[in-house]
N, C-alpha and C positions, 0 to 999 in steps of 0.2 A: 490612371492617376490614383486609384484608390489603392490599389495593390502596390503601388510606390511609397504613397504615405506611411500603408500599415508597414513594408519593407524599414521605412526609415525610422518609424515609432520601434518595430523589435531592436532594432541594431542599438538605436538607444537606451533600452530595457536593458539591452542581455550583459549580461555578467559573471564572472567567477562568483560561487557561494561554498560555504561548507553545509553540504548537506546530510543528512543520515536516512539513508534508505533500511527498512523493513523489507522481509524475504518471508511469506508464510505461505506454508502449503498444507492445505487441507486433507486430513487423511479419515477413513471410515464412510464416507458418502455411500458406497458401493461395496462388491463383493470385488475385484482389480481398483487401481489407482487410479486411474480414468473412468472407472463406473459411478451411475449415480442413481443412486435406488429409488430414491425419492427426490421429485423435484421442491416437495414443499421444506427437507432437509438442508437440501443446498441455500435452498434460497434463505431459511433462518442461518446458517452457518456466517452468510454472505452477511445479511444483516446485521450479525453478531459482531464482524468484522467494522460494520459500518457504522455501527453505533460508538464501535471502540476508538476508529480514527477520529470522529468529530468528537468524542469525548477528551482526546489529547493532542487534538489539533494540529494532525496530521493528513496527510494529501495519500487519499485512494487514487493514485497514477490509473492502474491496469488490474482488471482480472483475467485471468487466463484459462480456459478449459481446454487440455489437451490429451495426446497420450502420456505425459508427465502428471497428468494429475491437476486439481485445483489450486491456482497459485494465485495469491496478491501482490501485487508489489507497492509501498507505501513509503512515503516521502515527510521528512521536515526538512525546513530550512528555502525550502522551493519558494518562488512569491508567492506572498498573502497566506504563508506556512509558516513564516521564520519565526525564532525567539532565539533567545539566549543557553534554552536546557533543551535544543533538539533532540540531542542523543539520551540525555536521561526519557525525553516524551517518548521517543523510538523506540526504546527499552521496553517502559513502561505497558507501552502500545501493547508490544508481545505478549508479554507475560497476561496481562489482562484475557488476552484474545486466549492461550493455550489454560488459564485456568477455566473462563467461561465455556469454552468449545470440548472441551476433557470432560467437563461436567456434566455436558451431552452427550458424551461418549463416542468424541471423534480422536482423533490425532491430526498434531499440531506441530508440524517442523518447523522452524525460524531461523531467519538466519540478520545478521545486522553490519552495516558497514559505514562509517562515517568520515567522508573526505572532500575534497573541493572538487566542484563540479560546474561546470557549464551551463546556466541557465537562460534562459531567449523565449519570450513568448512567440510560437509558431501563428 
């Protein structure tokens, strides 16, 4: 019964949004793309990231550690993320994160996209 509720409370939820997803990929951790020399690096890099999306009040979805390398992927517009300047926050988000993280002396790839999407709390 409970699993039917939550079922009929998302289907209520979910909705089309215009969202603007954030694409950053962490580069310098390591000597390869996938290496990570220091864990106490990553973990500030990570933080750096973390502090940037709650400072422009956007949604850290996912981190990824793989053979691609350290990736974020970060969301406005998502619930309890919306506004009216997603894509300028999304922007902003970037640039923030590739001047803090350069300054460290990492590299900073981004990539950004703003379109309507599917949203449902699972």
């Amino acid at each position: 019964a409970t699993q039917l509720l939550r079922l009929k409370s998302s289907l209520l939820t979910a909705e089309h949004r215009v969202v603007s997803c954030a694409f950053l990929q962490l580069g310098g951790l390591g000597a390869g793309l996938c290496d990570i020399g220091s864990a106490e690096a990553a973990q500030e890099a990570l933080l750096t990231v973390q502090r940037a999306a709650a400072a422009f009040k956007v949604a850290l979805l996912r981190t990824i550690v793989d053979d691609k390398g350290v990736r974020c992927l970060l969301a406005g517009g998502v619930p309890g993320f919306a506004a009216e300047d997603d894509a300028w926050r999304a922007v902003s988000l970037c640039a923030a994160c590739a001047e803090e993280l350069h300054a460290s002396g990492l590299r900073v790839s981004s990539g950004l996209t703003t379109g309507r999407m599917f949203c449902a709390y699972a």
